[in-house]
SELUM-929046 format. One record per residue (C-alpha): x, y, z; residue in one letter. Coordinates in steps of 0.1 Angstrom, whole numbers, plus 5000, padded with zeros to 4 digits. Layout:
[tordren [X Y Z] 'a'],
...
END
This chain:
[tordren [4805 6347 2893] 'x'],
[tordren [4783 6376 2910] 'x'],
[tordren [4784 6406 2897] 'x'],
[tordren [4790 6433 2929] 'x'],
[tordren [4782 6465 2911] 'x'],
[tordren [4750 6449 2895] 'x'],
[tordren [4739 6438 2933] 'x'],
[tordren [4744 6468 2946] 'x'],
[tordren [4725 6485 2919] 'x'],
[tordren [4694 6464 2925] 'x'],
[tordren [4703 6466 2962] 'x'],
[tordren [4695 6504 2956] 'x'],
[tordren [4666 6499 2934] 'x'],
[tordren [4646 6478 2956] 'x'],
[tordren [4655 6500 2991] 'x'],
[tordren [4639 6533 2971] 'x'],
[tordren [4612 6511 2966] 'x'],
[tordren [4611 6495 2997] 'x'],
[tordren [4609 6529 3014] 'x'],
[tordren [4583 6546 2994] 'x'],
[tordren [4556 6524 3010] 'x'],
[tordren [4573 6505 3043] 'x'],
[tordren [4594 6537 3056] 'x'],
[tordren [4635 6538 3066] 'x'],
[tordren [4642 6500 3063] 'x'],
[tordren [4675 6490 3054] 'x'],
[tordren [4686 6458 3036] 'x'],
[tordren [4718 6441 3038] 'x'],
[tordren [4728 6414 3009] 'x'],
[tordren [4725 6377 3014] 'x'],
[tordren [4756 6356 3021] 'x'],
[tordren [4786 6359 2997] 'x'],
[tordren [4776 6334 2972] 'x'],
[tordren [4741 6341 2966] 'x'],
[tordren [4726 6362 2939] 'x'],
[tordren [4705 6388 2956] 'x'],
[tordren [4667 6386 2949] 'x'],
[tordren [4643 6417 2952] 'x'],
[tordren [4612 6422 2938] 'x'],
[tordren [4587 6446 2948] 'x'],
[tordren [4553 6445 2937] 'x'],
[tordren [4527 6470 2942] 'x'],
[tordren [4490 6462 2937] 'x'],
[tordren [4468 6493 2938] 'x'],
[tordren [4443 6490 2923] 'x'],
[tordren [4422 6461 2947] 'x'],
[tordren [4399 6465 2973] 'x'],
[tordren [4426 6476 2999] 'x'],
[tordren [4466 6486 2988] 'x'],
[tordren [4491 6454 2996] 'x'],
[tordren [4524 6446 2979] 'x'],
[tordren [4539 6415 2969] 'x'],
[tordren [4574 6415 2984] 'x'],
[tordren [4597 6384 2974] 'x'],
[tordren [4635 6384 2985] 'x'],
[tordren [4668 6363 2995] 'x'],
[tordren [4681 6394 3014] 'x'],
[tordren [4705 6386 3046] 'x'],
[tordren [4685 6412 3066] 'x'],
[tordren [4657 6444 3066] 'x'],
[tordren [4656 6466 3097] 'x'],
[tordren [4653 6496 3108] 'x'],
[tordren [4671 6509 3138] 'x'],
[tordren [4651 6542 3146] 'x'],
[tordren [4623 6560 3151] 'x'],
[tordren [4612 6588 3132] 'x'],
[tordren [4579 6582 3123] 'x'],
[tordren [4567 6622 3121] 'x'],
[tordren [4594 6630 3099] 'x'],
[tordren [4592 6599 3076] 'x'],
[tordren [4548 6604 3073] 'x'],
[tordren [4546 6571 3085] 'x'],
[tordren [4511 6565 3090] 'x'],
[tordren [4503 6526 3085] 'x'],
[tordren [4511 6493 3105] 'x'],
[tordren [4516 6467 3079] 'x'],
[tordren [4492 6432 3084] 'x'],
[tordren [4516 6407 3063] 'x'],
[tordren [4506 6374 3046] 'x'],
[tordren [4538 6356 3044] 'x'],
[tordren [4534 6327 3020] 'x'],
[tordren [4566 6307 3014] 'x'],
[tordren [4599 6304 3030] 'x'],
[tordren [4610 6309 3064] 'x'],
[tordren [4620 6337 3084] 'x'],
[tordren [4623 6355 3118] 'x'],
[tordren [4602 6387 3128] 'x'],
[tordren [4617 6404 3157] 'x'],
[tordren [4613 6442 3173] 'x'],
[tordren [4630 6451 3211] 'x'],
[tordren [4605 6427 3232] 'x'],
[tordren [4589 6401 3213] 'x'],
[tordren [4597 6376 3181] 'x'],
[tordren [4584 6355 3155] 'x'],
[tordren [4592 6324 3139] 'x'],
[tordren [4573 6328 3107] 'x'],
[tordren [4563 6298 3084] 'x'],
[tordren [4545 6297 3047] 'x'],
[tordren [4509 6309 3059] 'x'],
[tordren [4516 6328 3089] 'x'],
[tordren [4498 6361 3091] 'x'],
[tordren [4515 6391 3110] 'x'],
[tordren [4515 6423 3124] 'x'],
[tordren [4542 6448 3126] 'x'],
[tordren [4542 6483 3136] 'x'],
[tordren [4565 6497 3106] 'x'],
[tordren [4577 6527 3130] 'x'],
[tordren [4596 6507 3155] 'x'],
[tordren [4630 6493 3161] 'x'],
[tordren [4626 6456 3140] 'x'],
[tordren [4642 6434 3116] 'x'],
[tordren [4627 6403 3095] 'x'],
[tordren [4656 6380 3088] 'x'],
[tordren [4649 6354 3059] 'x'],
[tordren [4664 6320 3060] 'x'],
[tordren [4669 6322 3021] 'x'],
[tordren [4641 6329 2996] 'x'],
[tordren [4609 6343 3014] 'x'],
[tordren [4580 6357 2996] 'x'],
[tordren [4547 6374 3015] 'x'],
[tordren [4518 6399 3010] 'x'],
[tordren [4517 6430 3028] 'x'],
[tordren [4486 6450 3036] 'x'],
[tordren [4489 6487 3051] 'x'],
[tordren [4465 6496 3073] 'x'],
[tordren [4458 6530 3092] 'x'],
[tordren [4480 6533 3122] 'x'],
[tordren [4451 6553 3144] 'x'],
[tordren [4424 6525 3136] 'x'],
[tordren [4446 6499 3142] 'x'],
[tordren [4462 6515 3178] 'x'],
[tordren [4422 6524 3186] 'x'],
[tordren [4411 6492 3175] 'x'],
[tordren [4442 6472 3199] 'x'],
[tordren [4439 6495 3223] 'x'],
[tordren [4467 6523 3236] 'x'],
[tordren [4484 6493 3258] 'x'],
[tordren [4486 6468 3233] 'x'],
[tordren [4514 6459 3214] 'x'],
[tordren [4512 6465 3175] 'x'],
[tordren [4528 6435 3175] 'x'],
[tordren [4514 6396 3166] 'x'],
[tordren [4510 6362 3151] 'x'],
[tordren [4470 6357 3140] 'x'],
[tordren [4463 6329 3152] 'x'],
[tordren [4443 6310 3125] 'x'],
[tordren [4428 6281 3149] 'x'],
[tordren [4404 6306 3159] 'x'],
[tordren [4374 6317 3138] 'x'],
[tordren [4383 6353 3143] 'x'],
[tordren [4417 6343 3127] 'x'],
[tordren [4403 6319 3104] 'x'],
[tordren [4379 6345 3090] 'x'],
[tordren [4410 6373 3085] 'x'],
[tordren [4429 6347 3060] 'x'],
[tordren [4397 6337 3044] 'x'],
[tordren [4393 6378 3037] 'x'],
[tordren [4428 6382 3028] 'x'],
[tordren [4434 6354 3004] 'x'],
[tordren [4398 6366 2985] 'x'],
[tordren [4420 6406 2989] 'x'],
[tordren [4448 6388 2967] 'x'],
[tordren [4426 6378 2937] 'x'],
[tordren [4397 6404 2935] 'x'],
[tordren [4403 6439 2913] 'x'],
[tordren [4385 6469 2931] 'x'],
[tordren [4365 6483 2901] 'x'],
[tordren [4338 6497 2921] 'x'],
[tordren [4320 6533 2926] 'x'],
[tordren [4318 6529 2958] 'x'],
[tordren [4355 6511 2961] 'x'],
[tordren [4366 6540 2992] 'x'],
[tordren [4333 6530 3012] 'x'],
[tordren [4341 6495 3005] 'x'],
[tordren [4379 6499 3015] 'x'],
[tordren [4370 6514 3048] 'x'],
[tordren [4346 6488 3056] 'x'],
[tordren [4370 6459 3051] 'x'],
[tordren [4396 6477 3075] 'x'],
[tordren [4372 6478 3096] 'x'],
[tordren [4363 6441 3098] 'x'],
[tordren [4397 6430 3097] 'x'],
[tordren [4403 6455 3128] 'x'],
[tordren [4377 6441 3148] 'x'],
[tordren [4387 6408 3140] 'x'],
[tordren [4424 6410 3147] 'x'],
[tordren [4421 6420 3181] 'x'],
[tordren [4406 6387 3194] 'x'],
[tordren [4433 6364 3173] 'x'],
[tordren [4466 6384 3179] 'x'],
[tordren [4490 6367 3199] 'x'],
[tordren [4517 6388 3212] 'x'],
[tordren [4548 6364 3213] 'x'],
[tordren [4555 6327 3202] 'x'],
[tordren [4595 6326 3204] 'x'],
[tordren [4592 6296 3223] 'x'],
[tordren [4600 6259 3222] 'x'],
[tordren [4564 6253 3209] 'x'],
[tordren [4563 6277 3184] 'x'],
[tordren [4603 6264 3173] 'x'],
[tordren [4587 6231 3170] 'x'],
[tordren [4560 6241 3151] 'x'],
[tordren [4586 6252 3123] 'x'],
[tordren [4601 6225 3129] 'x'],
[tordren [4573 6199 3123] 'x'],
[tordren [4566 6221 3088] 'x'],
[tordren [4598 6219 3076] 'x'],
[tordren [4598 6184 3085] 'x'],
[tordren [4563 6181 3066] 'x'],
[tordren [4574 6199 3035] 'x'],
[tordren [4607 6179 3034] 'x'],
[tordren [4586 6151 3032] 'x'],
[tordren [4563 6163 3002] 'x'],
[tordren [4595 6176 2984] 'x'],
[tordren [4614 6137 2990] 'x'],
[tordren [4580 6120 2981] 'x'],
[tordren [4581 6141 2950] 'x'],
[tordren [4616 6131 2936] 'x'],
[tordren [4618 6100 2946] 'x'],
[tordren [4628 6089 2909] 'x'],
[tordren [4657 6113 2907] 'x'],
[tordren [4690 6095 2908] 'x'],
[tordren [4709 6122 2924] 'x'],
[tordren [4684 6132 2950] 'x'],
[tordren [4701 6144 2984] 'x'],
[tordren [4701 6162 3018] 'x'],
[tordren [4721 6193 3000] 'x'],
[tordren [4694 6193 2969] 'x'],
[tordren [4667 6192 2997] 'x'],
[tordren [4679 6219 3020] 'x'],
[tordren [4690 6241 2987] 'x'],
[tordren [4653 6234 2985] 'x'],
[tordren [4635 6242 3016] 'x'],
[tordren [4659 6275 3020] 'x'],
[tordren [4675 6254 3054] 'x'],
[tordren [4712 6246 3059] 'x'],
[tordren [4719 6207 3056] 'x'],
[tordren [4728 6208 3095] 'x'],
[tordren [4693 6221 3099] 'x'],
[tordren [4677 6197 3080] 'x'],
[tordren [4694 6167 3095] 'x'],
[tordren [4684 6176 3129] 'x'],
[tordren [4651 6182 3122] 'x'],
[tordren [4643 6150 3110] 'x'],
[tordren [4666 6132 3142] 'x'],
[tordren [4636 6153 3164] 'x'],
[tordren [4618 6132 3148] 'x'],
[tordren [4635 6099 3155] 'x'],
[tordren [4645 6097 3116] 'x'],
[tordren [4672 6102 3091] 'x'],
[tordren [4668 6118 3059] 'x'],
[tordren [4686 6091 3036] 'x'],
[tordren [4665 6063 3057] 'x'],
[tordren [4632 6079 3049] 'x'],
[tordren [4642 6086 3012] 'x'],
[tordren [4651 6047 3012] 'x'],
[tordren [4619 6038 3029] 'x'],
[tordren [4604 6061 3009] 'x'],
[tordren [4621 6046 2977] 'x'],
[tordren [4617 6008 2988] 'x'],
[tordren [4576 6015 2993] 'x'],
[tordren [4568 6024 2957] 'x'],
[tordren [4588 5997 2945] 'x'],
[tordren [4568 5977 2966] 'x'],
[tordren [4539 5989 2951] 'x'],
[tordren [4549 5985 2920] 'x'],
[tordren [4561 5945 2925] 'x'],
[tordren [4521 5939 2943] 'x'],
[tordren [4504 5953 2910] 'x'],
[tordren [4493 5933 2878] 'x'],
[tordren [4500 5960 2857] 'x'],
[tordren [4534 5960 2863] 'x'],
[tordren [4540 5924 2865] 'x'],
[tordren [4559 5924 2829] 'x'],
[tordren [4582 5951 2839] 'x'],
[tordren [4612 5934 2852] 'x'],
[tordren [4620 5941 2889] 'x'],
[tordren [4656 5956 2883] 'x'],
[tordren [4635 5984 2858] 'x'],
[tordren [4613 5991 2889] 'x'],
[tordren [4648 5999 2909] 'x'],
[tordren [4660 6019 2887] 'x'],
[tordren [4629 6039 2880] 'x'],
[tordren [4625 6048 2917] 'x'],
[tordren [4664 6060 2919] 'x'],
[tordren [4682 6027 2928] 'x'],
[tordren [4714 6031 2905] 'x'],
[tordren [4727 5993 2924] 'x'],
[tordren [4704 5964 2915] 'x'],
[tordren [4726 5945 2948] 'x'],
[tordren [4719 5971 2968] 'x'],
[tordren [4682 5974 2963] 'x'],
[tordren [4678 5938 2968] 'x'],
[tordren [4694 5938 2999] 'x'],
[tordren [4678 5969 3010] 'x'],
[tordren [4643 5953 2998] 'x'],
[tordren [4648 5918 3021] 'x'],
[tordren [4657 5938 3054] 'x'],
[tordren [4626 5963 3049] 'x'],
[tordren [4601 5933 3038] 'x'],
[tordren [4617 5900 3050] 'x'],
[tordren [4621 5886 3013] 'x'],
[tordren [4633 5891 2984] 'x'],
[tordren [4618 5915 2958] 'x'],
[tordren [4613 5880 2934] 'x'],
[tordren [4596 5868 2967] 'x'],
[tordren [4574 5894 2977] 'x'],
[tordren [4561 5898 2939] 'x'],
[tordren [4554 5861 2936] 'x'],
[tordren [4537 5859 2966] 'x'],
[tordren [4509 5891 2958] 'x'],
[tordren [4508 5877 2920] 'x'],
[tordren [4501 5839 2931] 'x'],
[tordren [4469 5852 2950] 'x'],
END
């Protein structure tokens, strides 16, 4: 059972952190249910200040604008590395996926809404370079697009930013200079909006993708299941089922297919030709010898005794 006071206590904990670095955000608890997760990790001691933020909340916005009396000077350019999430302020929003780089303001009306557990990497930089650097009629606002060098070159710069300790005497020369690279590189890869069908079916095909890896990985557990895999991926089961009907599939068919390929596999090779063909089944999570079989002859056209004698005859 949850503990409410205990919530509520890291609820406060993590909103004084929170606002210490990001400004007046507010955060709202995940659904009843859920343990809330919120962990704030400052790194400053690397060639430019970022945080590690990792949460399950229900919601973080901010619903004003008071950026002379909060001392708000920084946009925030965010790595977001796993789970998935939507990035919204008054005119434009993002669907963001693990790898997505983005820009937000920090001073303006927005909200980041996590579909479960999200984590990301978030990198201040100076509001006046950045608005300079865009330009006074551009949005501080975006999705880098990574298909472009320019974009290409900002992760490549940010992932090294994650890993390498600033210990050098010349670390606030240093600092400035990489601001200023990412700057004149962000301008040329920012794209303003992608709340669209193509950008919803981008998501889509990497939730798809992942579902796939995290299926292909478990294969061998008995119990494995759309609830398990959406539990998972941070998705509702609705979600996941649909997603994989866009793509002209079920999720129990391709777990079977999935299932009935390695034991395949296994039945073709020499080195498993002593291991007896119900074993095979139940090592790849067929708990029904019957069912397997039957399964096995409509996928292949004959029977798993069949389809081993043939491969080992030749």
């Amino acid at each position: 059972m949850i503990n409410r006071d205990a919530e509520f206590h890291a609820l406060d904990q993590w909103q004084t952190q929170m606002r210490a670095v990001c400004g007046n955000f507010v955060t709202q608890l995940p659904d009843r249910g859920n343990s809330f997760v919120g962990d704030f990790i400052p790194h400053q001691h690397k060639e430019i200040d970022s945080a590690t933020i990792r949460t399950n909340a229900g919601r973080i916005f901010r619903s004003g604008t008071n950026a002379d009396q909060e001392d708000i000077d920084h946009c925030f350019l965010v790595m977001h590395n796993s789970g998935f999430a939507r990035f919204a302020d008054q005119q434009n929003s993002l669907q963001l996926s693990p790898g997505d780089i983005f820009l937000m303001s920090g001073i303006k009306p927005c909200e980041l809404t996590p579909a479960g557990l999200i984590e990301h990497v978030s990198f201040p930089l100076e509001r006046q370079r950045v608005e300079h650097s865009l330009g006074g009629a551009s949005p501080v606002f975006g999705k880098v697009n990574q298909r472009s060098t320019a974009g290409l070159m900002i992760r490549t710069m940010l992932d090294k930013l994650t890993t390498v300790s600033g210990n050098s005497s010349q670390q606030s020369l240093e600092k400035d200079a990489i601001e200023d690279a990412i700057l004149t590189l962000l301008k040329p890869s920012l794209q303003y909006s992608d709340f669209s069908a193509e950008a919803l079916g981008h998501m889509s095909r990497d939730i798809w993708q992942a579902a796939q890896l995290l299926i292909n990985r478990n294969l061998q557990q008995g119990d494995l299941a759309p609830a398990m895999l959406a539990q998972q991926l941070n998705i509702s089961v609705r979600q996941l089922h649909r997603i994989f009907e866009d793509h002209n599939d079920s999720v129990c068919r391709f777990i079977l297919r999935s299932r009935l390929q390695q034991c395949a596999s296994d039945l073709k090779s020499a080195r498993m030709q002593k291991t007896s063909i119900t074993s095979i089944a139940y090592n790849w999570g067929f708990a029904d010898s019957a069912h397997f079989s039957r399964s096995f002859k409509k996928q292949y056209g004959v029977s798993p005794k069949e389809f081993r004698a043939g491969y080992l005859a030749n």
